[in-house]
PAZA-908418 format. One record per residue (C-alpha): x negated, y negated, z negated; residue in three letters. Coordinates in steps of 0.5 Angstrom, whole numbers, padded with zeros to 4 digits, always signed. Layout:
// PAZA-908418
XYZala;...
// end
This chain:
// PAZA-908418
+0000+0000+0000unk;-0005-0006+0002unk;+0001-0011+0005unk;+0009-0012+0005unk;+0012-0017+0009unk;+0019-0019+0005unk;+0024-0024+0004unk;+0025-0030-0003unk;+0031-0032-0004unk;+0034-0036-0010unk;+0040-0036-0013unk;+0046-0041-0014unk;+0048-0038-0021unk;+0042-0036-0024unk;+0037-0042-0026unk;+0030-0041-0023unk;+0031-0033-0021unk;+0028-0030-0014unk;+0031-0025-0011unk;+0026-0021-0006unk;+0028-0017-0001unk;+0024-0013+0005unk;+0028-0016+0011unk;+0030-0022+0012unk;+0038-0023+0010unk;+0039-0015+0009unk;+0042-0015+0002unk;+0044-0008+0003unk;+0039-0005-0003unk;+0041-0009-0007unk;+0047-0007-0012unk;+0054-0013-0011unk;+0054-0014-0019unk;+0047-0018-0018unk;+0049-0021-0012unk;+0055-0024-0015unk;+0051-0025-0021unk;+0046-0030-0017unk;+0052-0033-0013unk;+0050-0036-0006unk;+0043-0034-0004unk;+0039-0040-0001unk;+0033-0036+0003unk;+0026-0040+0000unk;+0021-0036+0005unk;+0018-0031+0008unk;+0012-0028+0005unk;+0006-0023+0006unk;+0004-0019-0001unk;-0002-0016-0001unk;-0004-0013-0007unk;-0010-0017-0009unk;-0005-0024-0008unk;-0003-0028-0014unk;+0004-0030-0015unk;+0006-0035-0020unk;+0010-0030-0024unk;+0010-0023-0022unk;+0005-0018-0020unk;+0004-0017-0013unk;+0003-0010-0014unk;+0009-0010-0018unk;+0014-0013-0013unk;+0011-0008-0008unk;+0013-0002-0011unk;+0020-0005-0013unk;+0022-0007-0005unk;+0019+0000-0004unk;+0023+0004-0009unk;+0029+0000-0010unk;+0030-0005-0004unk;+0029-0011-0008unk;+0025-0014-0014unk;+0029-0020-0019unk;+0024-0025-0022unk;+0028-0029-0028unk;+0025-0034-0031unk;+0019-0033-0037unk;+0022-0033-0043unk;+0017-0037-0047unk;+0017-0043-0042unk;+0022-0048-0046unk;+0028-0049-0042unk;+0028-0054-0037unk;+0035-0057-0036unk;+0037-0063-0032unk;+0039-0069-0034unk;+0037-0067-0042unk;+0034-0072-0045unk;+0026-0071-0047unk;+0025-0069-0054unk;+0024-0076-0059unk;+0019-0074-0065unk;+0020-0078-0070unk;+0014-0079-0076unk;+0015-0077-0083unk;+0017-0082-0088unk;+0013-0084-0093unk;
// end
């Protein structure tokens, strides 16, 4: 498994979770409770992984072997990242009394 050609997309309902699948604008791998859990799906790019080309946050290798296996591969959002919301205000820090 040196290389994959796939396709990212990202979904409407979800903030901030990809959808990969090994051909463009086939969804027929992927179960229908996820799609509509993802709601409309925007296509983002088209993509080559290779093994040894770093992601943001997914293992290639990883991802490779999920769209052989299963068809598709979900990246969500990292949990230790604090979440990122429109319109929210920035935190105020306030210091302490005296």
């Amino acid at each position: 498994m040196n290389s994959i050609h796939c396709a990212i997309y990202k979904g409407h309902k979800k903030y901030d979770s990809y959808l990969f699948v090994e051909k463009k604008d086939d969804f027929s791998r992927v179960p229908d409770s996820l799609l509509e859990m993802l709601g409309r799906l925007e296509l983002v790019m088209l993509l080559e992984l290779k093994e040894n080309k770093k992601l943001a946050q997914a293992d290639p290798v990883l991802v490779m072997k999920a769209l052989e296996e299963n068809g598709f591969y979900l990246q969500m959002p990292d949990k230790t990242e604090p979440l990122k919301l429109a319109g929210s205000k920035p935190e105020s820090h306030h210091l302490p009394k005296i």
